[in-house]
N, C-alpha and C positions, 0 to 999 in steps of 0.2 A: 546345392547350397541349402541350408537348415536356415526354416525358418522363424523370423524369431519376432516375439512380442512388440510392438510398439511404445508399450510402457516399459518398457524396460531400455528402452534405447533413448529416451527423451533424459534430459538435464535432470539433475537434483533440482527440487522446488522447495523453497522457504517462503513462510512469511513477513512481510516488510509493514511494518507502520510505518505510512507519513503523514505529517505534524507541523503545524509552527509556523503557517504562512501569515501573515499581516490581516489577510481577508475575514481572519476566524470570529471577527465580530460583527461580522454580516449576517441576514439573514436568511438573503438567496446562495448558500455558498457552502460547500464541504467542508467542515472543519479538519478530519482527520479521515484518513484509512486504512484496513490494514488487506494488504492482497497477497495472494501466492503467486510468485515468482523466482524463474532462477537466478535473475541480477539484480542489481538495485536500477539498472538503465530499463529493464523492463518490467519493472514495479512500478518506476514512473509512467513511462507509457499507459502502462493500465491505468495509473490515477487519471492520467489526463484526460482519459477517455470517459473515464465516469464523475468528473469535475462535475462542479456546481457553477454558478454564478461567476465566481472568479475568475472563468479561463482554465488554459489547459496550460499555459507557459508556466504557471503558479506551478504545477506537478512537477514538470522538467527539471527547472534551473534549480542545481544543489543550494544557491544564495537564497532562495526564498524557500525550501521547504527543507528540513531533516527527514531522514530516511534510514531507520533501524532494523536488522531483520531482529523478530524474537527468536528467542530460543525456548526449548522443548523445557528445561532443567529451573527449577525456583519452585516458589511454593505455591500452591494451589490458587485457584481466585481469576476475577473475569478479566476475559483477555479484549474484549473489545465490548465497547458503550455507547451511548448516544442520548441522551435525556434532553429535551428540551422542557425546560422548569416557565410553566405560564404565571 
């Protein structure tokens, strides 16, 4: 048996933003993420795990968060941010 890479055997992997829970005007709390994943079911899991304030349920449930993957293709310019304006 020829052996064969481990990267090479594992899932396609994308990046997923997720967005848009009600919490986002908290202070203890995640507003947005973007992770690599190869589903959107395990993009949430990562969110949930690195949530804020709000819970991990926020990350799960499709009703309270959206969840895009990006794509590679559009014009140049930053892909993820965070500013907290004092």
């Amino acid at each position: 048996m020829e052996f064969v890479e481990w990267r090479y055997v594992m899932a396609r992997m994308f990046l997923w933003r997720l967005w848009g829970h009600k919490w986002s005007g908290h202070s203890d709390c995640t507003r947005e993420m973007v992770v690599r994943a190869s589903t959107e079911s395990a993009a949430r899991k990562i969110a949930a795990w690195y949530r804020g304030g709000e819970g991990p349920e926020v990350w799960l449930d499709p009703k309270q968060t959206k969840c895009d993957v990006l794509k590679a293709d559009g014009k140049a310019g930053l892909i993820c941010g965070d500013t907290n304006c004092c």
